[in-house]
Residue, then its C-alpha position, 0 to 999 in steps of 0.5 A: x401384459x408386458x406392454x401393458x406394465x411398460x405403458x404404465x411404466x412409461x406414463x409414471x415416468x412422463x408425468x415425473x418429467x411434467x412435475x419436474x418442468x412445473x416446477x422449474x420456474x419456481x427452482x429457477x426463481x430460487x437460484x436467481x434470487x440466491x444469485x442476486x443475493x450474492x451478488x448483492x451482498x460482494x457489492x455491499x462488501x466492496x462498497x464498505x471496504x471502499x468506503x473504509x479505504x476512503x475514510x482512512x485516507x481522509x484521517x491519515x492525511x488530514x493528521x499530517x505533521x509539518x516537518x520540523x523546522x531546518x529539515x527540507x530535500x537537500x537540492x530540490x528546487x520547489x519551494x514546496x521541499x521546504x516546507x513539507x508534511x508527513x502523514x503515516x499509512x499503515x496496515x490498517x488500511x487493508x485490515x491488518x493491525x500495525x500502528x504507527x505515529x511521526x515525532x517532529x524533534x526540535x532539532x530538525x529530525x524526524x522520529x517514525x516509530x510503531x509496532x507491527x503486527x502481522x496478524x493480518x497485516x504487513x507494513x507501516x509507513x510514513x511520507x510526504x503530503x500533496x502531489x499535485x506538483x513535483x518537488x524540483x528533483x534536478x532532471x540529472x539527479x543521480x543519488x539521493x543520500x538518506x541520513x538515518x539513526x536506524x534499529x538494525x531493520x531493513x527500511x525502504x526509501x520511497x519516491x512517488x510520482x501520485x497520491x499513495x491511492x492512485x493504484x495504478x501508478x507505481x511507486x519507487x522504492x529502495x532497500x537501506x539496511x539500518x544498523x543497529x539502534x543509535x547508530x547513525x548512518x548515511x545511504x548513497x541511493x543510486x536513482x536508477x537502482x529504484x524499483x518501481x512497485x505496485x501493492x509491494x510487487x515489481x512492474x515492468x516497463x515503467x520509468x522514473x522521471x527524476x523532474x516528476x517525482x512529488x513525494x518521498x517517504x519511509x516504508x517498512x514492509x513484510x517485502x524488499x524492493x524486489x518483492x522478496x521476503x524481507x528477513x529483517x521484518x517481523x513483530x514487535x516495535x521500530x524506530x527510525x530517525x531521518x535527519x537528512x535527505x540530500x539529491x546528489x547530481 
């Protein structure tokens, strides 16, 4: 009786194991295609960020602004440093809710101004169209003086070496602390201090080629040029005003 009760035994569990393998094509078919679908859907959500990264790199350039009469690079040799156009890259790029608008004056300065919210975000910044040539920085260039009516924050100056989408290249940045609002001042920045950046985040190995430089910009960021929080950033409105940019060699 006892080998007969573990016959029996052994046949109910034979034919569960028969169910199971009956149905694993069926549980097979369901992960793949809930696989599928996942991967379905990430190709669809990083084909519309691209797509909204694209769009927003249209727009901005395409509202870009001549700078104002009398306001050029100081030193730079192209003919292309006098005669610039500057558009804004905000936050919102990434998703995030910063705004920001350039004002050219008719004295010949250049008002970038906005409000940063950090729900999301993190900067705002500002800087020159077109890099398909460089703008003549002398090969021993060595400051770049920024004349600036600033709002007590901590802005970065910018160089960069190809278009603000070419995530690969970094690009150069240094810190220049403003004092508080109306009050002019004038930063000698040392080209070998820049820091050369990627998404806010120091690389290594890159160097600076002072002849290749293609564009110049403003930049105000939740990080300083080390990558570091900046203790000057938070909510709320700026405004900074650049009145001069001057090569020293």
């Amino acid at each position: 009786m006892v080998f007969i009760g573990r016959l029996y035994s052994n046949q109910r569990c034979l034919k569960c194991w028969v169910a199971i393998l009956h149905a694993m094509p069926g549980v097979i078919t369901c992960a793949c295609a809930a696989a599928g679908a996942a991967l379905a859907l990430g190709a669809w959500k990083i084909t519309g960020f691209v797509r909204r990264v694209r769009d927003y790199r249209e727009s901005a350039k395409g509202a870009a602004l001549a700078a104002p009469a009398g306001f050029c690079i100081e030193g730079a040799t192209a003919a292309r440093a006098n005669d610039l156009q500057w558009f804004v890259i905000d936050d919102q790029v990434m998703g995030g809710r910063s705004s920001s608008a350039l004002t050219m004056g008719a004295t010949g300065e250049i008002e970038f101004a906005g409000v940063i919210n950090t729900n999301g975000g993190g900067f705002s910044s500002c800087r020159t169209l077109g890099d398909d040539e460089p703008l003549g920085f002398p090969a021993d260039t060595s400051h770049i003086e920024v004349t600036a009516i600033g709002d007590g924050r901590q802005y970065k100056l910018t160089l960069h070496t190809a278009d603000s989408w070419s995530m690969s290249t970094p690009s150069w940045a240094h810190d220049f602390h403003t004092l508080p609002a109306g009050q002019e001042r004038t930063w000698r920045l040392p080209l070998t201090s820049f820091v050369p950046l990627r998404q806010g985040k120091p690389v290594k190995g890159a160097v600076l080629d002072a002849k290749a430089i293609t564009g110049v910009g403003i930049n105000l960021s939740l990080y300083n040029m080390h990558g570091k929080s900046n203790s000057h950033f938070g909510d709320g409105p700026f405004r900074i005003i650049l009145k001069k940019l001057t090569l020293i060699r």
